[in-house]
MIROMAR-353656 format. One record per atom (N, C-alpha, C, O): x, y, z; residue in three letters; chain; atom name. Coordinates in Angstrom, 3 decimals, padded with zeros to 6 digits. Example, Ala and Ser with C-alpha at 12.3 -4.5 7.8 and 13.67 -1.06 7.14 Angstrom:
<atoms>
<<013.190; -005.690; 007.800>; ALA; A; N> <<012.300; -004.500; 007.800>; ALA; A; CA> <<013.200; -003.300; 007.800>; ALA; A; C> <<014.236; -003.319; 008.465>; ALA; A; O> <<012.850; -002.250; 007.080>; SER; A; N> <<013.670; -001.060; 007.140>; SER; A; CA> <<012.900; 000.030; 007.870>; SER; A; C> <<013.409; 001.138; 008.039>; SER; A; O> 
</atoms>
This chain:
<atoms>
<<001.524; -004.009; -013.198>; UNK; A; N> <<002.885; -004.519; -013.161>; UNK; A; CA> <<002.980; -006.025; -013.382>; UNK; A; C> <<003.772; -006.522; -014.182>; UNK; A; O> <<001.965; -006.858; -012.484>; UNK; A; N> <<002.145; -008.524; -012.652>; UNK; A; CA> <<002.020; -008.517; -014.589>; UNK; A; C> <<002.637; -009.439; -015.122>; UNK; A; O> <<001.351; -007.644; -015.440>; UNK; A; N> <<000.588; -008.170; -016.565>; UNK; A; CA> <<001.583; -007.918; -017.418>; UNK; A; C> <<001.695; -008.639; -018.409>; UNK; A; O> <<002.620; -006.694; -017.161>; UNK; A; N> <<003.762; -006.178; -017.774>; UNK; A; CA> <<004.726; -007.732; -017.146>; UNK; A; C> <<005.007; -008.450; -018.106>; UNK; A; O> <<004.970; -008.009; -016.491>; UNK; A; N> <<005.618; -009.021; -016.003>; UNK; A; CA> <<005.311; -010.087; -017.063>; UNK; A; C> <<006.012; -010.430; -018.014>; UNK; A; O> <<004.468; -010.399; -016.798>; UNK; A; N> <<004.062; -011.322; -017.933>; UNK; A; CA> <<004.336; -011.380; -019.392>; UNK; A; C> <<004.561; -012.421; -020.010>; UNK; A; O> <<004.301; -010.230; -019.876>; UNK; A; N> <<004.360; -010.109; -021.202>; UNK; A; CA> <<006.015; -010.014; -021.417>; UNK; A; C> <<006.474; -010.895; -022.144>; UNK; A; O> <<006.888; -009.124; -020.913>; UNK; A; N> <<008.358; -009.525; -020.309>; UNK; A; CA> <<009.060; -010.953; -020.489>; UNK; A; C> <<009.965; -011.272; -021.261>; UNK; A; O> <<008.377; -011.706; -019.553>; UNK; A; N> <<008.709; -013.101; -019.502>; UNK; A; CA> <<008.522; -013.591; -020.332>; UNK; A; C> <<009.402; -014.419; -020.564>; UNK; A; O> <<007.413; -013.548; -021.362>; UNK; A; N> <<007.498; -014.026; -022.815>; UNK; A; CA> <<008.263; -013.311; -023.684>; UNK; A; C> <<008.722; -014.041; -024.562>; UNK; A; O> <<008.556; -012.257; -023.776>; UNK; A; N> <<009.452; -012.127; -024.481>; UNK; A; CA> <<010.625; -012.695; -024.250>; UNK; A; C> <<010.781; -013.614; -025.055>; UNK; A; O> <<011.570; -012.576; -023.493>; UNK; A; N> <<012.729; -012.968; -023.557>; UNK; A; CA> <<013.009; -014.613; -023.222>; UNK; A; C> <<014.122; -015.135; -023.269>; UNK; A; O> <<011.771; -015.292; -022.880>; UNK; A; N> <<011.688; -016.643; -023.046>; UNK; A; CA> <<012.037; -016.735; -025.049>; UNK; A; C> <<012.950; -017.438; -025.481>; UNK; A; O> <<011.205; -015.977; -025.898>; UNK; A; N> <<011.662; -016.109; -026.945>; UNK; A; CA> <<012.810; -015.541; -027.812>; UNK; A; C> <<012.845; -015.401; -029.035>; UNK; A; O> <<013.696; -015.261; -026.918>; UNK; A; N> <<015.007; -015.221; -027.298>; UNK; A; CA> <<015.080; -016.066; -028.696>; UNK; A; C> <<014.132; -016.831; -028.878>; UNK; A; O> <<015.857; -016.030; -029.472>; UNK; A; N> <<016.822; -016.730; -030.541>; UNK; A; CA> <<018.069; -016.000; -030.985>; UNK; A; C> <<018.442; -014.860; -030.706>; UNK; A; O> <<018.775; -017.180; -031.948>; UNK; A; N> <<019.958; -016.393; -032.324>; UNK; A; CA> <<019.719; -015.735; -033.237>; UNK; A; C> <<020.663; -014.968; -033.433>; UNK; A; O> <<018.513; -015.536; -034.317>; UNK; A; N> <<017.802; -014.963; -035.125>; UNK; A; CA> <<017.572; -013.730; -034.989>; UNK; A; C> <<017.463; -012.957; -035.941>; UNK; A; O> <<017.441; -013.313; -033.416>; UNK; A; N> <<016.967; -012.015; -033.218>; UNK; A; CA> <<018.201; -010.393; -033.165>; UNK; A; C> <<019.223; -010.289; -032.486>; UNK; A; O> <<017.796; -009.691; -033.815>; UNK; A; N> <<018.523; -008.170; -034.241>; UNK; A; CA> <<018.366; -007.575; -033.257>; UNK; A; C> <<017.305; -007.698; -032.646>; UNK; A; O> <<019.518; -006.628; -032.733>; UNK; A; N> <<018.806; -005.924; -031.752>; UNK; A; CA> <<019.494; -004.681; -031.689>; UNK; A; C> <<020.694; -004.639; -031.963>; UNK; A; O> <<018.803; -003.574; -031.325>; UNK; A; N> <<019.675; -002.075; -031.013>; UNK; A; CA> <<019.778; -001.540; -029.728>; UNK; A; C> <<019.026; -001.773; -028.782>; UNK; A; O> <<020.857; -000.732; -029.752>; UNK; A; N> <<020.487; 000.041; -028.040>; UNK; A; CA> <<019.520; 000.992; -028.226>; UNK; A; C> <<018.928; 001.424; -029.215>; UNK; A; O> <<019.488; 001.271; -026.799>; UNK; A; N> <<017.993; 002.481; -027.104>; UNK; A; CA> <<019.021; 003.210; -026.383>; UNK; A; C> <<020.134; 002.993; -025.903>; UNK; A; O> <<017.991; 004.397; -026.534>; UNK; A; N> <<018.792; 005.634; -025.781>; UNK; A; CA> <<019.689; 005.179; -024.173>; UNK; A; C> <<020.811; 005.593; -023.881>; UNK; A; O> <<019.087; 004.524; -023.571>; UNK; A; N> <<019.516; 004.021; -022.204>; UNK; A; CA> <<020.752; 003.369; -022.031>; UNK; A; C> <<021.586; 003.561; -021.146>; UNK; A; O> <<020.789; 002.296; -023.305>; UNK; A; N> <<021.663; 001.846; -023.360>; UNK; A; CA> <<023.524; 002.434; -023.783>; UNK; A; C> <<024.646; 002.167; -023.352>; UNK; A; O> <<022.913; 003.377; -024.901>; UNK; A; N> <<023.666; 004.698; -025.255>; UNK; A; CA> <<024.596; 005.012; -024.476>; UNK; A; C> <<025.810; 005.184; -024.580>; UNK; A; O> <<023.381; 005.094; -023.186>; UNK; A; N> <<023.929; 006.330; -022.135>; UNK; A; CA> <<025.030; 005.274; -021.401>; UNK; A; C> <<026.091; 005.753; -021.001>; UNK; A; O> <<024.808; 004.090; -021.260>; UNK; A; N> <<025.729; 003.611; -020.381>; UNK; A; CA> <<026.784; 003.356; -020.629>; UNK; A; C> <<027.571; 003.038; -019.737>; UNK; A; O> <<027.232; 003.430; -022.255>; UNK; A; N> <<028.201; 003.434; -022.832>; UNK; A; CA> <<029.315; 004.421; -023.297>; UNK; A; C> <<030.499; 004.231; -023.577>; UNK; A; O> <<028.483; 005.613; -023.285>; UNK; A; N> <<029.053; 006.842; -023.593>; UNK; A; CA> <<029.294; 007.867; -022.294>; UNK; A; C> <<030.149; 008.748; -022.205>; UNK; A; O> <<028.134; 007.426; -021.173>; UNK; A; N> <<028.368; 008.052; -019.789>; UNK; A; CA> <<029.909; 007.897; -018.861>; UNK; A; C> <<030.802; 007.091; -019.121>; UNK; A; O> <<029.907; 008.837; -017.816>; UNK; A; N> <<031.253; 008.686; -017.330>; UNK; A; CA> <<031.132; 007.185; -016.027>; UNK; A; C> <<031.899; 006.393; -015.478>; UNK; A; O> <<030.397; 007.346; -016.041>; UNK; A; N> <<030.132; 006.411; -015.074>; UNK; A; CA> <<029.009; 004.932; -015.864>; UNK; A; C> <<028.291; 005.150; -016.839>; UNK; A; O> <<029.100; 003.588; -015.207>; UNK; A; N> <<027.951; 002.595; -015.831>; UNK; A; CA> <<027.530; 002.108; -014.773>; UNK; A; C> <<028.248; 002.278; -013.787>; UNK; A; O> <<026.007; 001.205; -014.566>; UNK; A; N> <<025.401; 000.363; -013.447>; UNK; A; CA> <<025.353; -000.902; -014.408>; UNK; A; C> <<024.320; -001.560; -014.284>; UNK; A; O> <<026.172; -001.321; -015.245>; UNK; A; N> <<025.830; -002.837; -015.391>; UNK; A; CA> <<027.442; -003.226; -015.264>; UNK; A; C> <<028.356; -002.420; -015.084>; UNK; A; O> <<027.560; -004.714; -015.407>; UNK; A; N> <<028.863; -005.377; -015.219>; UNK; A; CA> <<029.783; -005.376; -016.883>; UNK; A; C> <<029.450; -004.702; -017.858>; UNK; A; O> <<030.749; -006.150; -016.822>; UNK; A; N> <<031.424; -006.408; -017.574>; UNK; A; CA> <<031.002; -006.715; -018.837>; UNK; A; C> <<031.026; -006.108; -019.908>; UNK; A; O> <<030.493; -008.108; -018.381>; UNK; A; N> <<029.550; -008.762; -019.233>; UNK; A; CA> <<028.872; -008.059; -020.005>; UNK; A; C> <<029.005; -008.219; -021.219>; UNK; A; O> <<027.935; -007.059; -019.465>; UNK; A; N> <<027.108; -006.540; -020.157>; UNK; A; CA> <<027.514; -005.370; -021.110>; UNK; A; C> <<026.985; -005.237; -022.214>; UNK; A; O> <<028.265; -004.715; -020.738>; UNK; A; N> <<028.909; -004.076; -021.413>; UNK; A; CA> <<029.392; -004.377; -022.924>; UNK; A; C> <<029.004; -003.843; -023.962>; UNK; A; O> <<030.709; -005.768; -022.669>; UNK; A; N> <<030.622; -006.073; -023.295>; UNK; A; CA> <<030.202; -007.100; -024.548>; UNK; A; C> <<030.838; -007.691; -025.420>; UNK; A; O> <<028.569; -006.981; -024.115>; UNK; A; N> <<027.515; -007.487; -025.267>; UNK; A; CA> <<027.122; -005.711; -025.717>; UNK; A; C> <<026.870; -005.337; -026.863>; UNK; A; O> <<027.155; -004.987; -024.706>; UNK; A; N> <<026.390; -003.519; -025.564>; UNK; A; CA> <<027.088; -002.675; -026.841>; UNK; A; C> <<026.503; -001.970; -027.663>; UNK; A; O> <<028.582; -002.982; -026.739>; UNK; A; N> <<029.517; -002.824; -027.636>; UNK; A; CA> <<028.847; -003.466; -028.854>; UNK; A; C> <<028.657; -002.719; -029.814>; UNK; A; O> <<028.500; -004.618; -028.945>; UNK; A; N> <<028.503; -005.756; -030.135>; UNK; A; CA> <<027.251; -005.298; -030.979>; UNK; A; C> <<026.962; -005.331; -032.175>; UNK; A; O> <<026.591; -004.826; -029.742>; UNK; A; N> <<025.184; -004.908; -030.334>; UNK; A; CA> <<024.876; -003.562; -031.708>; UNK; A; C> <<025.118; -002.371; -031.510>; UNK; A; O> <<024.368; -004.063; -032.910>; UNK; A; N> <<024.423; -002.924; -033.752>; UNK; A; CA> <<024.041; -002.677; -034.733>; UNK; A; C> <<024.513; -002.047; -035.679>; UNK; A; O> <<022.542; -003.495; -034.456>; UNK; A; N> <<021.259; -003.215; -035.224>; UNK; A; CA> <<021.365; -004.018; -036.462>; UNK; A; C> <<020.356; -004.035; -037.166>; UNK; A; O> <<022.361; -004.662; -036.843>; UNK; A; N> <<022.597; -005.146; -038.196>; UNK; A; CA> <<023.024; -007.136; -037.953>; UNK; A; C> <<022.437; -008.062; -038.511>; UNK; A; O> <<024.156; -007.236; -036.993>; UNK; A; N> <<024.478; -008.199; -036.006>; UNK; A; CA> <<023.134; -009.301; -035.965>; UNK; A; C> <<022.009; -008.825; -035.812>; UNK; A; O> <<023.300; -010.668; -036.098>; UNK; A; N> <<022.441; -011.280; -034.881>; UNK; A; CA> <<022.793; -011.626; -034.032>; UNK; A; C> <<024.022; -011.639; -033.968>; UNK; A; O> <<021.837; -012.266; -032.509>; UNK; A; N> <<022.187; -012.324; -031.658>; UNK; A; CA> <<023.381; -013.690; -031.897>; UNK; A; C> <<024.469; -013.746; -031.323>; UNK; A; O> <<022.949; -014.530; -032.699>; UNK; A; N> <<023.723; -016.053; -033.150>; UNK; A; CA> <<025.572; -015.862; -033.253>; UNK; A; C> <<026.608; -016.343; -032.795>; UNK; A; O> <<024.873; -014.381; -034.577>; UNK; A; N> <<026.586; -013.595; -034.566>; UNK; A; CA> <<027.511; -013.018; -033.914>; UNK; A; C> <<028.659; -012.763; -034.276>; UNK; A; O> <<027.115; -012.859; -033.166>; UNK; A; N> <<026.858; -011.480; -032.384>; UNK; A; CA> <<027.912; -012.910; -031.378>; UNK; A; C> <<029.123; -012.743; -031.234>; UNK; A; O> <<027.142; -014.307; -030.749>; UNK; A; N> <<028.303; -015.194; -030.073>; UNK; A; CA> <<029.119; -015.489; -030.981>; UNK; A; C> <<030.295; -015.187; -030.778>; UNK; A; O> <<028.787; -016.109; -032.150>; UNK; A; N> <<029.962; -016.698; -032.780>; UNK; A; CA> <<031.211; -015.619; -032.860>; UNK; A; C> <<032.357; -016.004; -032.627>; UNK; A; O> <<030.994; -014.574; -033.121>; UNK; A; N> <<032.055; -013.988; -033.395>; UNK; A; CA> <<032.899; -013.668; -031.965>; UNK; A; C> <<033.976; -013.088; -032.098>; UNK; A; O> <<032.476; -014.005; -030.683>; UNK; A; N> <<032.793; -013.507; -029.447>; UNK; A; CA> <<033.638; -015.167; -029.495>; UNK; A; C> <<034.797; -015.313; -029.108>; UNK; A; O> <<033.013; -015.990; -029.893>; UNK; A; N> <<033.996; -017.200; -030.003>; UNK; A; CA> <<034.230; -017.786; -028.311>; UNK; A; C> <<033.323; -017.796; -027.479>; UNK; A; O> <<035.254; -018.121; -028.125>; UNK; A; N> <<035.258; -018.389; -026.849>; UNK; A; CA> <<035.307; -017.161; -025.766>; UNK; A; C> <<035.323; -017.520; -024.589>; UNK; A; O> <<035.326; -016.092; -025.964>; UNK; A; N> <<035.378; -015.193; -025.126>; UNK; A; CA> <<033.752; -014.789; -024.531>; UNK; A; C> <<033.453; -013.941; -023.690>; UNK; A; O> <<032.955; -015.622; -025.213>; UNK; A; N> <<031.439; -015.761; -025.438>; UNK; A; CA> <<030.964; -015.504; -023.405>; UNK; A; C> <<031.023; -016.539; -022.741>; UNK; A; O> <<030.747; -014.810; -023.004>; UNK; A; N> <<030.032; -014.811; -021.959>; UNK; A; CA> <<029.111; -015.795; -021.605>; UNK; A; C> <<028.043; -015.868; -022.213>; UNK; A; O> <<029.547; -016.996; -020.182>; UNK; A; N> <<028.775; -017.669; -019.719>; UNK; A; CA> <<027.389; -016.989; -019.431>; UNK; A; C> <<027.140; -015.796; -019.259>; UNK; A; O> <<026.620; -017.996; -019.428>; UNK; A; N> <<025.062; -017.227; -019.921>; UNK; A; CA> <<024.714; -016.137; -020.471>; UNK; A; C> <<024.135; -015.149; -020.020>; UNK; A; O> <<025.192; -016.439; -021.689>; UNK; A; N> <<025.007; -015.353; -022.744>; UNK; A; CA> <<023.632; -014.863; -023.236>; UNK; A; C> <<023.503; -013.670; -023.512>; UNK; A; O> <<022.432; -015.853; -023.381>; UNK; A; N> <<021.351; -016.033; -023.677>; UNK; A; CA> <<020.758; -015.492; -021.878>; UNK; A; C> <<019.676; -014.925; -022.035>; UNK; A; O> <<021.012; -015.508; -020.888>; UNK; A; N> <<020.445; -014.751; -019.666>; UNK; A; CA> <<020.902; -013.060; -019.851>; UNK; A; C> <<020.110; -012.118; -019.806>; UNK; A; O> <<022.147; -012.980; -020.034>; UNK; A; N> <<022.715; -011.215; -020.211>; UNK; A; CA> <<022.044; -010.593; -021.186>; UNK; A; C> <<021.409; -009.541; -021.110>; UNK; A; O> <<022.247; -011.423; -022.279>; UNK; A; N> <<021.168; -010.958; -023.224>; UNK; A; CA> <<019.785; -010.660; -022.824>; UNK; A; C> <<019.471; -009.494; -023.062>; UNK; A; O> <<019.259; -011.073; -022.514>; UNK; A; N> <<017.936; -011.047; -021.671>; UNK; A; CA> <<017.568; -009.833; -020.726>; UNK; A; C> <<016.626; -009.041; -020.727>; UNK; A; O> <<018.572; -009.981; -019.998>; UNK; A; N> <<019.043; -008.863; -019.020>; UNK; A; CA> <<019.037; -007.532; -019.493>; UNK; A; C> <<018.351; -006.691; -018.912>; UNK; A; O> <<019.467; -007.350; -020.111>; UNK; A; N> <<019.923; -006.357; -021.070>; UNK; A; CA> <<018.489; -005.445; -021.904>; UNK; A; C> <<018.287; -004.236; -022.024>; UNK; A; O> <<017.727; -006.590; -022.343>; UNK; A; N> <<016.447; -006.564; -023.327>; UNK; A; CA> <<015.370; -006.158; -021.940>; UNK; A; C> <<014.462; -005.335; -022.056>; UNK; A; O> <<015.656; -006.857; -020.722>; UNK; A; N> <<014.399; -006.537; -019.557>; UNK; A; CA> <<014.947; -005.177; -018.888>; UNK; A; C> <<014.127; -004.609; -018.166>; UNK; A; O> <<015.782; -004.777; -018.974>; UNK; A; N> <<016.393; -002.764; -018.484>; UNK; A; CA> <<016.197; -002.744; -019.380>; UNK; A; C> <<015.301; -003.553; -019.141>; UNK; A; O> <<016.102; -002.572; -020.605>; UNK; A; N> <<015.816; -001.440; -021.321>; UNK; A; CA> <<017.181; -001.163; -022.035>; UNK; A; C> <<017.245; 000.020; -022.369>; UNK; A; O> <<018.066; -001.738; -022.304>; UNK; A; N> <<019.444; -001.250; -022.837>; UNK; A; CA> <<019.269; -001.518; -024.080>; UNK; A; C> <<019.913; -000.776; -024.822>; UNK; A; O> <<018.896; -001.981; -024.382>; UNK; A; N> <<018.461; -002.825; -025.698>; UNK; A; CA> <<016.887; -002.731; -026.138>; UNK; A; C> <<015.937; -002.337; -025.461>; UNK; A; O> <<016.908; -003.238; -027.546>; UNK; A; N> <<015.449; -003.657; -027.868>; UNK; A; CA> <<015.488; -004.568; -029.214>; UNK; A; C> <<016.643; -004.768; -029.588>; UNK; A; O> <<014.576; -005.110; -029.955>; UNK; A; N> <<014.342; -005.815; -030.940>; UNK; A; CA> <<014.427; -005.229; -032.168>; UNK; A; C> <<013.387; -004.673; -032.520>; UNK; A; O> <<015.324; -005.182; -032.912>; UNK; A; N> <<015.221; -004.774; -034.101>; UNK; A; CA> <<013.889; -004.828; -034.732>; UNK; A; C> <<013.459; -005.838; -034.175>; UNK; A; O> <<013.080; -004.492; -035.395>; UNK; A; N> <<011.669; -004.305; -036.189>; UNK; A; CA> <<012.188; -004.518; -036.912>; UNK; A; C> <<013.259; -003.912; -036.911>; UNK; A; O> <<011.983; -005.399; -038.006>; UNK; A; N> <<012.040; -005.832; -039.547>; UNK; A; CA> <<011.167; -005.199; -040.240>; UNK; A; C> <<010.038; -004.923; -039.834>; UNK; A; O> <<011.599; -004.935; -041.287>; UNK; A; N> <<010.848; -003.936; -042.103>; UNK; A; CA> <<010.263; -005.035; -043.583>; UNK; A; C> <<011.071; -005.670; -044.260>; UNK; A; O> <<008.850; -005.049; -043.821>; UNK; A; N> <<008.133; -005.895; -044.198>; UNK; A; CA> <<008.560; -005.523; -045.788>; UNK; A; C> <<008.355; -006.378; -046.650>; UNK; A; O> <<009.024; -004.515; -046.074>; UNK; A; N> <<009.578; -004.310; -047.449>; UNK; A; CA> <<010.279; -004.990; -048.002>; UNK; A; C> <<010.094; -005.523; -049.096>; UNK; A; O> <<011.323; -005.071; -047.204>; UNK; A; N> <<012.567; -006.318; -047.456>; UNK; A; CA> <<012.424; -007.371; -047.918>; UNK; A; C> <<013.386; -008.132; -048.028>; UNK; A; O> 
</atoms>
């Protein structure tokens, strides 16, 4: 667990606005379920999120409605599991 911890913390230390991201199944669920365990906030970043989006876009377009610590929810989001990193495809 400490080593998973670790590797965690680097990831989302490397956050950017560069980065793509999708829901995973989990995240899915909290959106489409009758019931959710995250807040507002998070929610609505899980709406936005949509594999195509960056995270950069993904604020600008939220504009001022931009969630204070946006770059932590985000994070948040990526450490449950609601989310994940888009994979770039080396073809492209």
């Amino acid at each position: 667990p400490r080593m998973l911890r670790r590797i965690w913390q680097r990831e989302i230390e490397a956050l950017n606005d560069l980065d793509v991201f999708v829901l995973t199944p989990r995240g899915e669920e909290q959106l489409r379920g009758a019931s959710t365990t995250v807040g507002t906030d998070e929610i609505d970043l899980l709406v936005r999120v949509d594999g195509i989006l960056t995270a950069g876009q993904i604020r600008a377009a939220m504009g001022a409605a931009a969630p204070t610590g946006f770059d932590r929810i985000l994070a948040r989001l990526l450490e449950g599991g609601l989310i994940a990193r888009q994979e770039s495809d080396p073809f492209e």
